[in-house]
C-alpha positions in Angstrom: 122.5 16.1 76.0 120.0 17.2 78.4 117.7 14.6 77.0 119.6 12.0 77.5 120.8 12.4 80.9 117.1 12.7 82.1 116.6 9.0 80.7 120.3 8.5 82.4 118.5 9.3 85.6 116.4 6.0 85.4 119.4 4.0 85.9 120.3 6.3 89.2 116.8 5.3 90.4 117.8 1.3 89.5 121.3 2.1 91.6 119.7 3.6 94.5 116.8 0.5 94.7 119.4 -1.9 94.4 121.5 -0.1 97.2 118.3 0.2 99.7 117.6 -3.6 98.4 121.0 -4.9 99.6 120.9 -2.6 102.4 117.5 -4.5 103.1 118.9 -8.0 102.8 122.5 -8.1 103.9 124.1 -5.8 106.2 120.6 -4.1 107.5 119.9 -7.5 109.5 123.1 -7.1 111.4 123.5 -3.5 112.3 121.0 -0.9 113.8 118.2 0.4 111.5 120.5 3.9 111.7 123.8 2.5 111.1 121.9 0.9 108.0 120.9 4.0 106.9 123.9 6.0 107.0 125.8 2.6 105.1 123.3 3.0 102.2 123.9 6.8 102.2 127.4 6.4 101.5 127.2 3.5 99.3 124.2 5.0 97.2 126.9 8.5 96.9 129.8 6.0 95.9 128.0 4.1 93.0 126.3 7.7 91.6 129.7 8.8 91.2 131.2 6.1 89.3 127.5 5.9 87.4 128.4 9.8 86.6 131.9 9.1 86.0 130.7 6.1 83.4 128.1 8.7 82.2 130.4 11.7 81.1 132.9 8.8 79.5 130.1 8.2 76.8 128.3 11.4 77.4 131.1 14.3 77.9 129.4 17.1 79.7 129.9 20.4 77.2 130.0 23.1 80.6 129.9 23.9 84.0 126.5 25.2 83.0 125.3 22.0 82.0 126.7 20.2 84.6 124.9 21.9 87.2 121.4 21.9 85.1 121.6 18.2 85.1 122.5 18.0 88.3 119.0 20.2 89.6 116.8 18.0 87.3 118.1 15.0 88.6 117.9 16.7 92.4 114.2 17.7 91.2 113.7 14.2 90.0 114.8 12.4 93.1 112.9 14.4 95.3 109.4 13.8 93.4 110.5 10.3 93.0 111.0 9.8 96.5 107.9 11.3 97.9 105.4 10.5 95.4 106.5 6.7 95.0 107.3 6.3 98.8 104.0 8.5 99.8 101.4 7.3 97.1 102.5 4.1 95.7 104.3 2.8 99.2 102.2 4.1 101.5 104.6 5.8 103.8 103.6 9.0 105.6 104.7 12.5 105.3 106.8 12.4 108.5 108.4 8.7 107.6 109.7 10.3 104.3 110.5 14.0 106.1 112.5 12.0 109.2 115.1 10.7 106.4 116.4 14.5 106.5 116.7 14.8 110.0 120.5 15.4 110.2 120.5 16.1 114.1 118.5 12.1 114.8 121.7 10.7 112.5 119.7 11.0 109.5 122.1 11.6 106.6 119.9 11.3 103.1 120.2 15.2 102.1 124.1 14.3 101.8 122.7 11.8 99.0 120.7 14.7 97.3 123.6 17.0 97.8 125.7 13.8 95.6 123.0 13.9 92.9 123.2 17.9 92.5 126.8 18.1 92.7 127.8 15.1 91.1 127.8 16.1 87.1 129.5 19.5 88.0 132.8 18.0 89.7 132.9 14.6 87.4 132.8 17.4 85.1 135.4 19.4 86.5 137.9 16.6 87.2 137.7 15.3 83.7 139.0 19.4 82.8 141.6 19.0 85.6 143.4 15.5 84.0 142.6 16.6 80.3 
C-alpha cells in the first residue's frame, strides 16, 4: 500500500502545478501577489483532500498507522520536491523558497504541508466514522 501511495504522490505534485499554473494565469493577474498566494494555498488543500478522498476509495487505508506514514513521506516528498526543483532546476534562492513559510508577512504554505501530513490520517478517520 505504501508503494503505491508514493507513486500516488506524483499526481499531488501534477494538482499542486496545475493549481500554482492557474493561480499564474487567471486570478493572480487581478489580485495582489499575496492574496494570490494565500488563494492557491487553499485551493491546492481543497483538491489534495478530494485527491485523498479519491485515493482511499480505490486504495482504503488499513490504520491510523499507515495513515500517518504516508502522510510524513508525502510531507518529506513535498519538501525535497519543493526546494530541490525550485532551488536547482528553477533557480530560485534559498530565501525566495524560505519566505513562502513566513506566516507573520501573510505567508501561509506550511498550512499546505500541514494538508499533505494530515490528510491520509483524517480521510482515513472519516471513512471509520460513516462506516
Amino acid at each position: 500500500m505504501l508503494l503505491r501511495y508514493l507513486l500516488a504522490w506524483l499526481g499531488l505534485a501534477i494538482l499542486a502545478i496545475a493549481n500554482g499554473t492557474i493561480r499564474q494565469y487567471t486570478y493572480g493577474k487581478v489580485v495582489s501577489e499575496l492574496a494570490a498566494h494565500q488563494i492557491s494555498t487553499l485551493t491546492a488543500i481543497l483538491l489534495s483532500g478530494i485527491f485523498v478522498w479519491f485515493l482511499h476509495r480505490h486504495w482504503p487505508l488499513q490504520s491510523t498507522g499507515q495513515a500517518w506514514k504516508i502522510g510524513i513521506m508525502w510531507l518529506v516528498l513535498t519538501i525535497a520536491f519543493e526546494f530541490g526543483f525550485g532551488h536547482w532546476v528553477v533557480g530560485h534562492p534559498w530565501s525566495r523558497l524560505l519566505a513562502d513559510y513566513n506566516i507573520l508577512a501573510g505567508r501561509v504554505w506550511g498550512l499546505f504541508l500541514a494538508g499533505v501530513l494530515v490528510l491520509p490520517y483524517a480521510i482515513y478517520t472519516l471513512s471509520q466514522r460513516t462506516t
